[in-house]
Z-matrix of the N, CA and C atoms (Angstrom, degrees):
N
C 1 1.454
C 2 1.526 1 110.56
N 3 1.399 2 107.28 1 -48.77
C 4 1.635 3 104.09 2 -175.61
C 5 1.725 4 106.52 3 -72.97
N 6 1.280 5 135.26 4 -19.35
C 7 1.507 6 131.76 5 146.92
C 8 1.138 7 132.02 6 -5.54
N 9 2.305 8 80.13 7 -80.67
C 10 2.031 9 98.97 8 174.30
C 11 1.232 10 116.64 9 -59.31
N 12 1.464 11 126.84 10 -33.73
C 13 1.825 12 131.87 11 -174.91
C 14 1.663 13 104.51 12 -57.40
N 15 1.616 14 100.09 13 -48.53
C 16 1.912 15 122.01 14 178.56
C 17 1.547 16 80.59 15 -53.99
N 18 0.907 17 132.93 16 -102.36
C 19 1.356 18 130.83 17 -133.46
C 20 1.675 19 124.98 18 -72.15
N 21 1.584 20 88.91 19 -7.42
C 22 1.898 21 99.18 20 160.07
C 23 1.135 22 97.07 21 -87.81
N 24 0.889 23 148.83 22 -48.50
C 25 1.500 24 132.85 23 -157.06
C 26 1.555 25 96.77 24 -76.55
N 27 0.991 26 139.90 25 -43.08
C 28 1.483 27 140.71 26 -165.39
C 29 1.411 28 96.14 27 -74.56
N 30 1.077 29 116.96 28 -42.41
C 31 1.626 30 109.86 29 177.91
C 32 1.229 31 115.77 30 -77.91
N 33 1.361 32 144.82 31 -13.55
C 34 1.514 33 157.95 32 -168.40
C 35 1.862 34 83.89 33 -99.93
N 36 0.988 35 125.41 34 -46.83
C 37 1.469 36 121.53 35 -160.00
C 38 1.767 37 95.39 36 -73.24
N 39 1.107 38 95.52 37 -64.44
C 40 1.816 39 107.14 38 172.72
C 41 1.509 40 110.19 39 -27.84
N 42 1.760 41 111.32 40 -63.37
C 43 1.511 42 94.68 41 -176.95
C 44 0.957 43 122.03 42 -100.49
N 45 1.433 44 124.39 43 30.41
C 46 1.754 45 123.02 44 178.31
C 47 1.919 46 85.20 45 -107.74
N 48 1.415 47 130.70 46 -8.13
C 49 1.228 48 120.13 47 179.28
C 50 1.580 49 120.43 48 -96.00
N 51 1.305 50 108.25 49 -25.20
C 52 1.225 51 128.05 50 155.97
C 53 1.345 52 116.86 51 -23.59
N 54 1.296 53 152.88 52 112.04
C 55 1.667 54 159.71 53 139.64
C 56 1.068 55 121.20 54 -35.73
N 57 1.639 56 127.28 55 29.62
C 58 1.209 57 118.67 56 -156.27
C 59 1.953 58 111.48 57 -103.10
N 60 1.080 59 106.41 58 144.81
C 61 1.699 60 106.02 59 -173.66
C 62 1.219 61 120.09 60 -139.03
N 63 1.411 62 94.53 61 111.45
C 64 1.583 63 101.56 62 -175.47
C 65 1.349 64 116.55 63 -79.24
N 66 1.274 65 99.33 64 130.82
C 67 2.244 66 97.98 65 -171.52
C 68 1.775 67 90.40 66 -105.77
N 69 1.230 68 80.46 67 133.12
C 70 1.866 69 86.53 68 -169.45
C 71 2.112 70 89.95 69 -117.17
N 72 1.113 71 102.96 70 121.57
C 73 1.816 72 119.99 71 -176.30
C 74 1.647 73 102.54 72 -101.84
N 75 1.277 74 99.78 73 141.83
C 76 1.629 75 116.59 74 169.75
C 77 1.028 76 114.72 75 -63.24
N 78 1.539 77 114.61 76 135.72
C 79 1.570 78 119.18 77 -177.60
C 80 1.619 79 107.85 78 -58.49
N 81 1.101 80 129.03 79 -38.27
C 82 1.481 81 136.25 80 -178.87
C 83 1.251 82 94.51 81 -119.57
N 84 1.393 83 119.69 82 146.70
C 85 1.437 84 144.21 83 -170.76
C 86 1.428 85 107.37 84 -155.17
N 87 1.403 86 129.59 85 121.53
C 88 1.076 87 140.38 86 -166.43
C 89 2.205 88 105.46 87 -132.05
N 90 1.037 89 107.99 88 120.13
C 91 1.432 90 102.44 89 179.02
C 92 1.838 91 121.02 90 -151.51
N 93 1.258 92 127.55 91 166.91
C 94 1.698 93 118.36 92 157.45
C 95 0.974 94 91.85 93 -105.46
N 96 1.618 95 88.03 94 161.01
C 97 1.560 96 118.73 95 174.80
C 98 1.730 97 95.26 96 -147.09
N 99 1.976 98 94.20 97 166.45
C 100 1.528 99 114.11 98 -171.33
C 101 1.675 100 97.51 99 -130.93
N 102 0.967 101 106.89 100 121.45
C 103 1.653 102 102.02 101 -159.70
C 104 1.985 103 88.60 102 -125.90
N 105 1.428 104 104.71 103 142.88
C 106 1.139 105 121.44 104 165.97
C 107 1.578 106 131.97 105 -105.62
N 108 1.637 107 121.48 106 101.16
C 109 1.123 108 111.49 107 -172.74
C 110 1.694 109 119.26 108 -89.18
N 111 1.220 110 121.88 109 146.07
C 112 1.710 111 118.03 110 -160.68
C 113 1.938 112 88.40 111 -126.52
N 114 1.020 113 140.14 112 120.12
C 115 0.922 114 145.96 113 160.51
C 116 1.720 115 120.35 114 -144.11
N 117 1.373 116 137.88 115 -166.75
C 118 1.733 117 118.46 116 147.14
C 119 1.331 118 107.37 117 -12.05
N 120 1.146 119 128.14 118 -85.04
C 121 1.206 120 118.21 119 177.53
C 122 1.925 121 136.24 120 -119.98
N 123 0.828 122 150.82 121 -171.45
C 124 1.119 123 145.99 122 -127.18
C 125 1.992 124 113.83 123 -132.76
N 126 1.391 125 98.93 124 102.39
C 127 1.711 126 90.50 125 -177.23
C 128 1.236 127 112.40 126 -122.31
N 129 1.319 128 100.05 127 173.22
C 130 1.761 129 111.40 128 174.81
C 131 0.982 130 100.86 129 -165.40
N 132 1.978 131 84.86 130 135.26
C 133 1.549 132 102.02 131 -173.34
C 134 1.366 133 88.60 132 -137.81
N 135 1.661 134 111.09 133 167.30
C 136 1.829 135 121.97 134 -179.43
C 137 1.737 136 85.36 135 -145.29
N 138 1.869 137 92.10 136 140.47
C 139 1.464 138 110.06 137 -178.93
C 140 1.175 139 106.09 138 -136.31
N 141 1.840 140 110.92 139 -150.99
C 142 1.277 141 129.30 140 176.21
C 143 1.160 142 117.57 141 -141.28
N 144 1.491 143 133.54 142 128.09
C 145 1.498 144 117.51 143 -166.01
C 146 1.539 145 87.62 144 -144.44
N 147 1.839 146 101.55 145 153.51
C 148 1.301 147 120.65 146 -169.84
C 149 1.671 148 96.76 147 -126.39
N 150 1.481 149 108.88 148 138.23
C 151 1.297 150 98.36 149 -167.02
C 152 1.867 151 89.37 150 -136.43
N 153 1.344 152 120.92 151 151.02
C 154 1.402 153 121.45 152 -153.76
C 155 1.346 154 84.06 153 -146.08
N 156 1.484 155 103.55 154 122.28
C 157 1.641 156 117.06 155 -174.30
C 158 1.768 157 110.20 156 -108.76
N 159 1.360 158 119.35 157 79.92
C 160 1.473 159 108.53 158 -147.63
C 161 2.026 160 93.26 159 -95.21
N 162 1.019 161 114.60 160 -1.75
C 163 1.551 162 116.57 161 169.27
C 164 1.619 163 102.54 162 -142.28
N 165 1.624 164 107.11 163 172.20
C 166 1.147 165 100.58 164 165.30
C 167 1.330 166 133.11 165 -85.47
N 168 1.361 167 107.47 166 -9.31
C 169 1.853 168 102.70 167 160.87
C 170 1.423 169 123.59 168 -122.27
N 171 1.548 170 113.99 169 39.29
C 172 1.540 171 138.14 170 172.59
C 173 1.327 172 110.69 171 -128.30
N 174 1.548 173 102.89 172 160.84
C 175 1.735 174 114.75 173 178.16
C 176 1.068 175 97.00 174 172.32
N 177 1.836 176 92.67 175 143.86
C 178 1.781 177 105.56 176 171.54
C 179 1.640 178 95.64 177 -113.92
N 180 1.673 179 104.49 178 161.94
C 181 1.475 180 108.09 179 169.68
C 182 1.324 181 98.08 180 -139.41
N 183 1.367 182 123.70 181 132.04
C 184 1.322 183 160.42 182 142.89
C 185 1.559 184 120.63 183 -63.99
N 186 1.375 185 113.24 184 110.59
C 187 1.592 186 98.44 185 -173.13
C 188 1.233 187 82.62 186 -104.56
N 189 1.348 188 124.58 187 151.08
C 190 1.773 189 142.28 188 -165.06
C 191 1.605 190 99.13 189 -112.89
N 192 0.695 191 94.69 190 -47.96
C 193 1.660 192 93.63 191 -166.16
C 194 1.805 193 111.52 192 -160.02
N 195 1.329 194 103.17 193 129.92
C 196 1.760 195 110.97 194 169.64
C 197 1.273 196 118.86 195 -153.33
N 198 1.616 197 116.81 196 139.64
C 199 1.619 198 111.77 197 -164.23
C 200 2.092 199 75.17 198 -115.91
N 201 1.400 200 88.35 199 145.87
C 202 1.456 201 104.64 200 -170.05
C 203 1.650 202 105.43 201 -127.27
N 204 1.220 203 119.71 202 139.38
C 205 1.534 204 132.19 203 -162.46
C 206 1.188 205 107.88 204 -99.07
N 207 1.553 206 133.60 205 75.99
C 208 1.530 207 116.96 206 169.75
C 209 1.699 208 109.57 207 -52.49
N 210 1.299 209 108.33 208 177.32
C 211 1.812 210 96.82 209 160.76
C 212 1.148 211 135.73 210 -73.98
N 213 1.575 212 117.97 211 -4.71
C 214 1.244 213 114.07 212 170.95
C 215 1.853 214 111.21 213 -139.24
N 216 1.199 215 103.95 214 8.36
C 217 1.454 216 102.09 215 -173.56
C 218 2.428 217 97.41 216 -157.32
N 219 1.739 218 100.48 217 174.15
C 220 1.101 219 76.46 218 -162.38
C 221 1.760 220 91.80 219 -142.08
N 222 1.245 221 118.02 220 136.01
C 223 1.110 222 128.48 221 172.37
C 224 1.298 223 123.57 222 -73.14
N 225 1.478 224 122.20 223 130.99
C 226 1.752 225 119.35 224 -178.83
C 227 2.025 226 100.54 225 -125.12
N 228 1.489 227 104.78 226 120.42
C 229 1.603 228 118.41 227 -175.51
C 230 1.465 229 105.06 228 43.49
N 231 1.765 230 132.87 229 63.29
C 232 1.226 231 134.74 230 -168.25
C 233 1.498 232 99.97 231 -86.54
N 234 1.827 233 114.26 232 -38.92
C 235 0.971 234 118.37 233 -144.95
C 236 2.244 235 100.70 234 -140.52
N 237 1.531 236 121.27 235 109.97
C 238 1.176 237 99.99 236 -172.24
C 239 1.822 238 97.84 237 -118.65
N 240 1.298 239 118.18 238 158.18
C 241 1.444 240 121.71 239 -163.76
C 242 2.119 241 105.84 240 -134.18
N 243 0.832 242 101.72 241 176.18
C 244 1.622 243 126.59 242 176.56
C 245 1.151 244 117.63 243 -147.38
N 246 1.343 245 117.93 244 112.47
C 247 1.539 246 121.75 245 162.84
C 248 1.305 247 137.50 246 -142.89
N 249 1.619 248 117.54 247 142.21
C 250 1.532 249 109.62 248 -152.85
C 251 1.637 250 108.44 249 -100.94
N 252 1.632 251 129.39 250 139.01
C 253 0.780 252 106.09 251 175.25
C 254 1.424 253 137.05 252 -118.85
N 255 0.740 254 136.44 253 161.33
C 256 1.667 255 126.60 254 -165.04
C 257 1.932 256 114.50 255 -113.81
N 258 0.877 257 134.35 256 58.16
C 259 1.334 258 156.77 257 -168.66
C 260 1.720 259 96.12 258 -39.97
N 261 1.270 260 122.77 259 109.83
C 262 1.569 261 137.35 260 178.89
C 263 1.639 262 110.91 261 -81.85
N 264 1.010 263 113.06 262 130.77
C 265 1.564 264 124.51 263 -145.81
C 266 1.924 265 83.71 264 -86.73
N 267 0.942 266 118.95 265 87.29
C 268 1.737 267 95.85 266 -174.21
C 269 1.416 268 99.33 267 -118.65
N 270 1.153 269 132.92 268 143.90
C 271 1.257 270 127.31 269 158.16
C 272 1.839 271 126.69 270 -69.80
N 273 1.898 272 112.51 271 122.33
C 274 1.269 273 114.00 272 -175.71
C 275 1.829 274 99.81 273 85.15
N 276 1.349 275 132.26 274 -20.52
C 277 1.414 276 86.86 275 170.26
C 278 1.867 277 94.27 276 -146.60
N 279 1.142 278 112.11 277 -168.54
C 280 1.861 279 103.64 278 -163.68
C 281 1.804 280 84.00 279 -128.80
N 282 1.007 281 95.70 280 96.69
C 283 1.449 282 102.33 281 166.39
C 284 1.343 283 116.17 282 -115.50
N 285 1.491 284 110.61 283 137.68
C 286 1.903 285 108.19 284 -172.31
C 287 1.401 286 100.83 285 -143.63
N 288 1.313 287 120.18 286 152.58
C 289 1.437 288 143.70 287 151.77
C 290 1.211 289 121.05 288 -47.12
N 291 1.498 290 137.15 289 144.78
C 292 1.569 291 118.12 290 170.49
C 293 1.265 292 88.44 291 -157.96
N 294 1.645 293 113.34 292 149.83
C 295 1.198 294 127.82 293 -165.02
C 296 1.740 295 108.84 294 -156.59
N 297 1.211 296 128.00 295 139.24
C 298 1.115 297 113.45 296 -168.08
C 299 1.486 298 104.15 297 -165.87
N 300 1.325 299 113.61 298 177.05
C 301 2.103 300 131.08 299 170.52
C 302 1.640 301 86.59 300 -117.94
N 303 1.466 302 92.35 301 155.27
C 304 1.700 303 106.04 302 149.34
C 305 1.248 304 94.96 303 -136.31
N 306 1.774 305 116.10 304 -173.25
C 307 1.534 306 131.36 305 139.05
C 308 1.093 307 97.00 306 -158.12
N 309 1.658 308 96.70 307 154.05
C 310 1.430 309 125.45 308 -146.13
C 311 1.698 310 83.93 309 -128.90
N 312 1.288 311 117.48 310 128.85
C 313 1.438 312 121.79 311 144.17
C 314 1.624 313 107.74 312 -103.85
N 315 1.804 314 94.08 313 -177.91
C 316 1.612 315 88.22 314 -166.94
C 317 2.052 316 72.55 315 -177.73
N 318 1.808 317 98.60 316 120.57
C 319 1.314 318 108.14 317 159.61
C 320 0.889 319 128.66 318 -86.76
N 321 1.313 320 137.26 319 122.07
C 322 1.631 321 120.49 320 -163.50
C 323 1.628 322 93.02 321 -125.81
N 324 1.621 323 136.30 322 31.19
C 325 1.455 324 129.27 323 176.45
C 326 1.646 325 100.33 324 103.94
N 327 1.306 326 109.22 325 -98.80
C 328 1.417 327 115.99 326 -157.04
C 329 1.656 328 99.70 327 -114.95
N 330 1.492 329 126.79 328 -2.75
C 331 0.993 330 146.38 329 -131.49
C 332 2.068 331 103.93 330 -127.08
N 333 1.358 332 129.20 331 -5.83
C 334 1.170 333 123.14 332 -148.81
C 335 1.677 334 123.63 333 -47.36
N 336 1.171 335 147.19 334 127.19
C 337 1.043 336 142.40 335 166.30
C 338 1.508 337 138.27 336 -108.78
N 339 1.184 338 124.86 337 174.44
C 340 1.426 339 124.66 338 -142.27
C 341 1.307 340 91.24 339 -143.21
N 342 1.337 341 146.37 340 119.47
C 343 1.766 342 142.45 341 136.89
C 344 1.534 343 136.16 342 -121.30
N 345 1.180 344 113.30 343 92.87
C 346 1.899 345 115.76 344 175.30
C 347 1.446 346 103.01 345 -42.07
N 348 1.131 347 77.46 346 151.52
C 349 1.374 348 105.08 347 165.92
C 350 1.694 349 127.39 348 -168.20
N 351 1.609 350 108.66 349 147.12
C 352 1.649 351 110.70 350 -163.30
C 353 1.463 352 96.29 351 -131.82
N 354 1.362 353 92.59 352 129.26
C 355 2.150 354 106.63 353 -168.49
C 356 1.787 355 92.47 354 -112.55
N 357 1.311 356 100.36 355 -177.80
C 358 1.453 357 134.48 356 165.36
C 359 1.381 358 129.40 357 157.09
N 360 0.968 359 105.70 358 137.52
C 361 1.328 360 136.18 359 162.13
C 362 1.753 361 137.98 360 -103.32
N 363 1.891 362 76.58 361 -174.43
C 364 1.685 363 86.42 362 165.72
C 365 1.480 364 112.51 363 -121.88
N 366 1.187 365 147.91 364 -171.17
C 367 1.589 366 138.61 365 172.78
C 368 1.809 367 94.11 366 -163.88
N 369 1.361 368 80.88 367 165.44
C 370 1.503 369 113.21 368 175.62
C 371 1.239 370 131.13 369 -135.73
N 372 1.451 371 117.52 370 112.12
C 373 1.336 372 99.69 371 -171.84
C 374 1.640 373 110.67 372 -110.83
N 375 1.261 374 129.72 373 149.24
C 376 1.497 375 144.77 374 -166.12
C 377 1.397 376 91.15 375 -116.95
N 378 1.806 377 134.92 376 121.00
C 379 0.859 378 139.28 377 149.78
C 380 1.501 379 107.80 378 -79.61
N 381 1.517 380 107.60 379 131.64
C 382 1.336 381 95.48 380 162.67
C 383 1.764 382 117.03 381 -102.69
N 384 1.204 383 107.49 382 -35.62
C 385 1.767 384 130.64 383 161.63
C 386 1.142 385 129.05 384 -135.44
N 387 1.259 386 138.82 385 178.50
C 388 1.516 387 131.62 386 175.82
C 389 1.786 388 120.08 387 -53.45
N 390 1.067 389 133.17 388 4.92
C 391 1.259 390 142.94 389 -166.76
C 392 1.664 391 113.91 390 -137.53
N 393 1.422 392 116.26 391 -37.65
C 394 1.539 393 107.33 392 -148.52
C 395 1.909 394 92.50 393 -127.96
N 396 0.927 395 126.46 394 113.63
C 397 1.518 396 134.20 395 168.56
C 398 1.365 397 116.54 396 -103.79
N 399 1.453 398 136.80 397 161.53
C 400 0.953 399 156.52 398 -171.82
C 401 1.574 400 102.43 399 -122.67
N 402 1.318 401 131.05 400 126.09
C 403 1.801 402 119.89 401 151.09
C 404 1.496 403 109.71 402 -125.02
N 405 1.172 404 102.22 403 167.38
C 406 1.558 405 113.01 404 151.03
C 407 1.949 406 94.04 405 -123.72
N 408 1.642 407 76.06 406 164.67
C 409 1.795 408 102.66 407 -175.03
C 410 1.210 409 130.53 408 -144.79
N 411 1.328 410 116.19 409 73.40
C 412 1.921 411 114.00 410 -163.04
C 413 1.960 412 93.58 411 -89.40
N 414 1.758 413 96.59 412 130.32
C 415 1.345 414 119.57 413 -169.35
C 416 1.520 415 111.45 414 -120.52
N 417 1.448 416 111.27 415 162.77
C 418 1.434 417 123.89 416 -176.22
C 419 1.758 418 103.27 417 -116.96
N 420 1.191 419 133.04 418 109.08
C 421 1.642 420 113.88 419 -171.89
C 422 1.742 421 75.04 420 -126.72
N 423 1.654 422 89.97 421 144.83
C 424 1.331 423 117.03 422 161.64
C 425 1.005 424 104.81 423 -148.78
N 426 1.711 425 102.93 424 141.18
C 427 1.744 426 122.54 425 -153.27
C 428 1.668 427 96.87 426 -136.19
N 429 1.132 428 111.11 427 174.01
C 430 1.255 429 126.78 428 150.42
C 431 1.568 430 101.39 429 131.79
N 432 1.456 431 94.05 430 -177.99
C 433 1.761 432 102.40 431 175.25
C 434 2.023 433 95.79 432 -162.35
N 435 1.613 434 78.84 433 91.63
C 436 1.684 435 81.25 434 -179.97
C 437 1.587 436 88.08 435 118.13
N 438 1.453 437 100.93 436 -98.45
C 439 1.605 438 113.87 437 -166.12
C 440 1.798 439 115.72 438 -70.42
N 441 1.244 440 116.19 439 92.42
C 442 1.806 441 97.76 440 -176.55
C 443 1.312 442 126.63 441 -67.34
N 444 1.532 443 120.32 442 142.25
C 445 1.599 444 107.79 443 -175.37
C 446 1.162 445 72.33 444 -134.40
N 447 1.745 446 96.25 445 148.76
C 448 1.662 447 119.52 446 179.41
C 449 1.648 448 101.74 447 -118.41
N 450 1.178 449 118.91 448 113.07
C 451 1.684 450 112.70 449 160.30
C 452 1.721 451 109.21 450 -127.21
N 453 1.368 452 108.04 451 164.24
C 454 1.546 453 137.97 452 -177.89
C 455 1.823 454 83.57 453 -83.33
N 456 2.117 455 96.47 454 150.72
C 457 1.168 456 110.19 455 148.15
C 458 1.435 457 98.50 456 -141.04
N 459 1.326 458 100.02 457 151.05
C 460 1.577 459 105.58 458 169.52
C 461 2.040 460 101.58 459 -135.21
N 462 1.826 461 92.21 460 117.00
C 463 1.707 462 94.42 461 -167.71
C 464 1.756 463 90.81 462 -106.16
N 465 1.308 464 133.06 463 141.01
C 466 0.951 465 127.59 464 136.01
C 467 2.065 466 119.13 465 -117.80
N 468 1.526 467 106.99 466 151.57
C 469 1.420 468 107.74 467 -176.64
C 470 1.725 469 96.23 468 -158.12
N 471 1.977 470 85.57 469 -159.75
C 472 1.559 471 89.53 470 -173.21
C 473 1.856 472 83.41 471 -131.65
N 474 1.550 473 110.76 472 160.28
C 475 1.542 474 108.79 473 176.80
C 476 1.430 475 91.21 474 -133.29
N 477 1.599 476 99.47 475 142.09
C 478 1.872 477 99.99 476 173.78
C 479 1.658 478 96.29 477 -138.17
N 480 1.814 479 84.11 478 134.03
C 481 1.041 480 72.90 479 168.42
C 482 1.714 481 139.77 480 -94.86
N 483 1.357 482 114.61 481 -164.31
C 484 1.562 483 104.71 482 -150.80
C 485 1.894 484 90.99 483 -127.89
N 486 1.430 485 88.12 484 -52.60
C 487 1.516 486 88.57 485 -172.04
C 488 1.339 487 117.11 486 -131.16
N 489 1.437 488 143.00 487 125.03
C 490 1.551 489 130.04 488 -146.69
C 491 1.369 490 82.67 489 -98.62
């Protein structure tokens, strides 16, 4: 008997000493972001993305809307995506998986075109309070249909949430 008491208490002591912090995320998350694309050549675009936290170590993101900066001309909602994320249980920082499809149309006159594409990454998220986070997001997107083109993104923003 005095064992089991030894070994509750040692185990009650153990995890009340533990540093451990649970980051609890809004079921809906709504935020902008400024994302950097690196390919041949070099863009930037700033959007809006909705991110839906339906467990605590799942999430989808919806990008809503993004106007994108070729170098001389500028894209408005050219390109919309889905991606799921997988939130890494780490202690002290919110690191997650993300994985996703897009497709990209593109009017070119008489000419219109169509290209999938499947990204991933890693992310970071910066709590600043129970509602409002900060990340960065360096990504892998590969596109095409026929011809593959591989470019880097690097997104950083802020996400707030909307609805716990």
């Amino acid at each position: 008997m005095m064992k089991k008491v030894f070994i509750i208490m040692a185990m009650l002591f153990i995890i009340s000493s533990v540093d451990a912090k649970i980051f609890k995320r809004a079921l809906i998350e709504i935020g902008p972001k400024a994302s950097l694309y690196i390919n041949e050549d070099v863009q930037f675009g700033i959007g809006v993305e909705v991110v839906v936290n339906p467990l605590r170590s799942v999430g989808f993101r919806f990008n809503l809307t993004e106007i994108r900066f070729d170098p001389t001309t500028f894209h408005f909602n050219r390109e919309g995506s889905l991606d799921a994320f997988i939130y890494l249980p780490m202690k002290g920082l919110q690191l997650y998986v993300h994985s996703g499809i897009g497709l990209k149309t593109r009017e070119t006159g008489d000419d219109p075109k169509t290209h999938y594409s499947i990204q991933g990454g890693l992310g970071l998220n910066y709590p600043l309070n129970q509602r409002t986070t900060l990340f960065a997001e360096p990504a892998v997107i590969i596109s095409g249909n026929g011809e593959t083109d591989v470019s880097f993104r690097i997104s950083v923003g802020g996400r707030f949430g909307v609805i716990d």
